[in-house]
C-alpha positions in Angstrom: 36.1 9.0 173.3 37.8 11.6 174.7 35.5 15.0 176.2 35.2 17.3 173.4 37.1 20.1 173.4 34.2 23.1 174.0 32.6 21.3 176.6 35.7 21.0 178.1 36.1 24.7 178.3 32.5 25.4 178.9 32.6 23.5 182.4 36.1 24.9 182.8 34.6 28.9 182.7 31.4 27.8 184.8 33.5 26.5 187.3 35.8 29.3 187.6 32.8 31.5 187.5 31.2 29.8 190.3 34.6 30.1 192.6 34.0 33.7 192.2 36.9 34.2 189.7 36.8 35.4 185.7 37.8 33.2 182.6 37.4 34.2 179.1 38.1 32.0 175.9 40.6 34.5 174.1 41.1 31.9 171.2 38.3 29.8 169.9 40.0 26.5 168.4 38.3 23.2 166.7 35.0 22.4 169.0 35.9 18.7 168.9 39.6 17.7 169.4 41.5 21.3 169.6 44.2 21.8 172.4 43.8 23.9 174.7 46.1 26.1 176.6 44.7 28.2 180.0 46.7 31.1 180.6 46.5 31.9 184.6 46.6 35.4 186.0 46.9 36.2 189.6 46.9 39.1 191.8 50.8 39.1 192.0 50.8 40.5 188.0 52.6 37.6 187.0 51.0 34.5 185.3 51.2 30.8 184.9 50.8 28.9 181.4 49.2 25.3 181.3 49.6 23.1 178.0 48.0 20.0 176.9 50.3 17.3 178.6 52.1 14.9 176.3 50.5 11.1 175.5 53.6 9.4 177.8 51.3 10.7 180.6 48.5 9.0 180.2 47.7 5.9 182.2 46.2 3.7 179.3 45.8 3.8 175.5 42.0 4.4 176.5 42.2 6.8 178.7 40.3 9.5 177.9 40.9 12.7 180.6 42.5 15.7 179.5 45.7 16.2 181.1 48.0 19.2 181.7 51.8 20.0 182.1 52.8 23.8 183.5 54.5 24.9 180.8 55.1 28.5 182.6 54.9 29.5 185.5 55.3 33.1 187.4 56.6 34.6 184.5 55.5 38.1 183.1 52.7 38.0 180.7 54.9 38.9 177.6 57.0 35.7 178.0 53.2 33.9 177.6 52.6 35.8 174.7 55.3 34.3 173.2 55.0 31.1 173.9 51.4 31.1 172.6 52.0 32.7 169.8 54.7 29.8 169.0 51.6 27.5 169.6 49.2 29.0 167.5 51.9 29.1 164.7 52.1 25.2 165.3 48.5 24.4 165.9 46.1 26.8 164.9 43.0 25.0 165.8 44.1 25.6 169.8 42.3 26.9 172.2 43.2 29.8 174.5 41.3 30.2 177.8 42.3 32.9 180.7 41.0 32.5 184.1 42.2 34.9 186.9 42.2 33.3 189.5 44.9 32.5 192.3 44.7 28.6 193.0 43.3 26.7 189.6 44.6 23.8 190.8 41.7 21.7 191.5 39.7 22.4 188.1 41.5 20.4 186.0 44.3 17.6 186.0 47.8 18.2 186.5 50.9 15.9 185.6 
């Protein structure tokens, strides 16, 4: 069984707190199994979008990590907007998380 989806987020924030960054949930999705999307700021203005990465990246029919696929990145924060407005249309149990921070790379996995 796979992490549920608020714990997920709730470890996320603590750890981004504790690099000495901020994170925020902007969009509060289902607590068990919602996707969820982290919307990256940096100091440059511009901002990187992570998505839930698709099942052909998983290891194992099993496996039971969260995954995720830079669906954005260094783009201006209107061109996220969009996109996750697009995703919220299609799932609207999602979850949105921001962290500002300029390296996120290490707090969750990437494909």
């Amino acid at each position: 069984m796979r992490l549920r989806s608020h714990i997920f987020v709730s470890s996320l924030l603590r750890n981004a707190f504790g690099r000495g960054g901020y994170a925020a949930v902007l969009r509060k999705g289902a607590e068990d199994a919602g996707a969820i999307f982290i919307r990256q700021r940096g100091r440059s203005g511009y901002e990187t979008l992570y998505a839930p990465a698709p099942q052909n990246f998983f290891d194992e029919e099993g496996d039971t990590s969260r995954r995720f696929e830079v669906r954005l990145r260094g783009v201006e924060a209107e061109a996220v907007e969009r996109a996750l407005s697009s995703e919220i249309r299609f799932d609207p149990d999602c979850w949105i998380v921001e962290l500002e921070l300029d390296d996120c790379s290490d707090l969750f996995d990437l494909v």
